[in-house]
C-alpha positions in Angstrom: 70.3 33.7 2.7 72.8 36.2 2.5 71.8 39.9 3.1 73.1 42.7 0.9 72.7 46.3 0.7 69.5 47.8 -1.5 70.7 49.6 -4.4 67.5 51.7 -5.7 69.4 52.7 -9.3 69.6 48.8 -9.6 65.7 49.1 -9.0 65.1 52.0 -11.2 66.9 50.6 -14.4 65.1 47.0 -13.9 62.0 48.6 -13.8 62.7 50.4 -17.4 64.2 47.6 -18.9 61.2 45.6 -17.7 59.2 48.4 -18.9 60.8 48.0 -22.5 60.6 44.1 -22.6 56.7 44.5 -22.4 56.7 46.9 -25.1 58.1 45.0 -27.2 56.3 41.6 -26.0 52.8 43.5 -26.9 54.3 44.3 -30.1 55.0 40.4 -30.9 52.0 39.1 -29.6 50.0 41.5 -32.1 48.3 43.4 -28.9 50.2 47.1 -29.9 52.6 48.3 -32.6 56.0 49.5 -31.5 58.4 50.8 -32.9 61.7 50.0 -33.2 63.0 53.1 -31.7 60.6 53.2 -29.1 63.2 52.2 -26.5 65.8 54.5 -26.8 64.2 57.3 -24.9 63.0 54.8 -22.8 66.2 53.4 -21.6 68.2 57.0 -22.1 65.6 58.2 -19.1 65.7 55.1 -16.7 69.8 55.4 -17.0 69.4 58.8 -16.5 67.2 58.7 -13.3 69.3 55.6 -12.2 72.8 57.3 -12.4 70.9 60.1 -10.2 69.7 57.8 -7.4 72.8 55.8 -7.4 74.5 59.6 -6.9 72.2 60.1 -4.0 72.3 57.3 -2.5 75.9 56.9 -2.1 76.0 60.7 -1.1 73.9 59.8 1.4 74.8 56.7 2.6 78.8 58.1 2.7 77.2 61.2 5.3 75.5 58.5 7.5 78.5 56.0 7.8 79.9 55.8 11.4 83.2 57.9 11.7 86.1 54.7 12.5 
């Protein structure tokens, strides 16, 4: 298996997606009501909070790389 490098924003906007796909899966199997606009705040804040970790990350990452 081939090893890459973890990228937390990836994590962070997967969770919010995932996060909005079980809204709306409660909503069609009758357990909730959501509404249709429900997920725009929802996904405006995980892009939000992803583009921010992404940002550190790579800031960090680029002051820890080994000088060539």
């Amino acid at each position: 298996m081939l090893r890459h490098e973890f990228q937390p924003g990836r994590l962070i906007v997967g969770v919010f997606l995932t996060a909005s796909g079980i809204a709306y899966a409660g909503d069609a199997g009758g357990l909730w009501t959501t509404e249709w606009f429900a997920v725009i705040p929802v996904m405006v804040v995980g892009l939000f909070l992803a583009g921010v970790t992404a940002s550190l990350t790579r800031a960090i990452r680029r002051r820890r790389a080994p000088e060539n």
